[in-house]
Phi, psi and omega in degrees: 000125179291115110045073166346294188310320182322280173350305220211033175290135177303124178282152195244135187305331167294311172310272224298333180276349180262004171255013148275306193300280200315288181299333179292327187293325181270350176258340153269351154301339181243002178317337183238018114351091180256149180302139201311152154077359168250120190303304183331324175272003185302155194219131209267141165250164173239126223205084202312031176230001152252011179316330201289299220279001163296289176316339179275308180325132135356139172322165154274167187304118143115028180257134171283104171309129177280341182269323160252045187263326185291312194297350177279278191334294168311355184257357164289147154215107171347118190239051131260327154232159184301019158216113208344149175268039160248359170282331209277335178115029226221010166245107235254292212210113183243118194243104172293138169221133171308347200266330182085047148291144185208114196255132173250134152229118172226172174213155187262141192290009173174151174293317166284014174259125195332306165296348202306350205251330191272293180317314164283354184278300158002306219268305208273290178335297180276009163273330191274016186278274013192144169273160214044014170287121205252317195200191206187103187246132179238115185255166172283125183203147212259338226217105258038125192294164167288119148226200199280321171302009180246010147325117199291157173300309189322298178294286186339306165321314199299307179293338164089029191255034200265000000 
């Protein structure tokens, strides 16, 4: 028959401390986890025997296409001249975010051109027509300057500038 003292024996700081130690260990171990049935922590695996056939796969669902942000980009036009500004060269830089952000960096074929107040506003619209786009910032930049070599053959043809 146990004993009061059994019963009610004083925990000692090395048991209590090492069954703090023991539980901390199982909540980092299980941190990335998510609790059955919640979706938020899901986490997609990877597996080096699927990279080739990862690279082959399709955008994920609601991920924004770079071809069609280029082609929303293409329905602009300088309307001085007869050809889009993404043949003309005049788009730098597009940057996808998962979130279905979507960043332009363009430049004007000279800092005093007429359009400059219109064409990025142009610019913004039609990419955020694009399906999966939340949204769409287009900066302007000076740097690397506009010359005629960043021109598609396509425009050159189009300008007669060969």
């Amino acid at each position: 028959m146990p004993t009061s003292e059994d019963v009610h024996a004083p925990v000692l700081p090395e048991v209590e401390k090492e069954a703090k130690t023991a539980e901390a260990s199982a909540d980092v171990l299980h941190a990335d986890h998510a609790p059955a049935g919640d979706e938020a922590g899901k986490v997609e695996s990877w597996t080096p025997d699927e990279g080739a056939e990862q690279s082959a796969k399709p955008p994920a669902a609601g991920a924004v296409s770079e071809d069609a942000v280029i082609e929303a980009i293409a329905t602009v036009h300088d309307p001085e001249i007869p050809v889009n500004i993404y043949e003309l060269g005049l788009i730098y830089a597009i940057d996808l975010y998962d979130d279905g952000r979507v960043r332009i960096e363009m430049t004007l074929t000279a800092p005093n051109c007429p359009s400059a107040q219109e064409l990025p506003v142009q610019v913004k619209e039609a990419v955020e027509k694009v399906p999966g786009v939340k949204s769409a910032e287009v900066e302007v930049v000076w740097d690397p300057p506009w010359d005629m070599s960043r021109m598609s053959d396509e425009a050159r043809l189009a300008l007669n500038m060969f």
